[in-house]
C-alpha positions in Angstrom: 4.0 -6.5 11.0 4.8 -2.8 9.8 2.4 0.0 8.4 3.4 0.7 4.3 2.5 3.8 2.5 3.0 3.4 -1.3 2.2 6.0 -3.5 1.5 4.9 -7.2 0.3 6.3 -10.7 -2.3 4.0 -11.7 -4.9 4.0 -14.9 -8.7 3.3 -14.9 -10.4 1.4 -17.7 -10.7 5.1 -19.2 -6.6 5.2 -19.7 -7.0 8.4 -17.4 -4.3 8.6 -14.8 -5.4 8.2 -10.9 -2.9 9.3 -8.4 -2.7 6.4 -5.3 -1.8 6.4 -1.8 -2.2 3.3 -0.5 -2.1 2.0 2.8 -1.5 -0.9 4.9 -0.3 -3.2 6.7 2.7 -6.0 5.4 5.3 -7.8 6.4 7.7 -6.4 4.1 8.0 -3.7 0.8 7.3 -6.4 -1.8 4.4 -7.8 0.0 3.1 -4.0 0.5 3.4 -3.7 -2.9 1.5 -7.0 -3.5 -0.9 -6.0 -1.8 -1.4 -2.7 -3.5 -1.7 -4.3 -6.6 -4.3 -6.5 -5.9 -6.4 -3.7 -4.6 -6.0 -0.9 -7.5 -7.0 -4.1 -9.8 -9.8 -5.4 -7.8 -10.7 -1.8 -8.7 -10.2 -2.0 -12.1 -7.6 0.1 -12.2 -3.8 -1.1 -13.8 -0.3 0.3 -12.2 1.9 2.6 -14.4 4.5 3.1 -11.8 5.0 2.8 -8.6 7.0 6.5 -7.1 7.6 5.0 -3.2 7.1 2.8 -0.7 7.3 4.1 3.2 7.5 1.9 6.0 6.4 3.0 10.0 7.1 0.1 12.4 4.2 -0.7 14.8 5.2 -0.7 18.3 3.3 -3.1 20.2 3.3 -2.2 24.1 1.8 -4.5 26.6 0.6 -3.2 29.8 0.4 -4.6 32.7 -2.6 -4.6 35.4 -1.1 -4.8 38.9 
C-alpha cells in the first residue's frame, strides 16, 4: 500500500471551480485516482482535470521486543 496525493480542478453543483488535494492511501495511481473520484462526487462535486498524482511509499518497520 502507498500514500497518493492527487491534486485536481473539480466543479460544485454551482459550476464554480474547487481546487482539490486529495489524499490517501492505494495500491496504485489509477486506483488513487478511483478513489478520488468517488470522494469529490460523493460530495457533489464533478472532476474537470486531474493536474498530478504523487506517490510516497509506506515503510513498514517491525520491531522486535527482546
Amino acid at each position: 500500500m502507498n500514500k497518493y496525493r492527487v491534486l485536481v480542478n473539480c466543479f460544485d453543483r454551482a459550476g464554480a471551480p474547487i481546487p482539490v488535494t486529495w489524499y490517501g492511501n492505494a495500491t496504485s495511481p489509477s486506483d488513487a485516482i478511483q478513489k478520488m473520484n468517488h470522494e469529490a462526487q460523493s460530495n457533489g462535486w464533478s472532476v474537470g482535470k486531474i493536474i498530478c498524482v504523487q506517490q510516497r511509499k509506506i515503510n513498514q518497520e517491525m520491531e522486535v521486543a527482546a
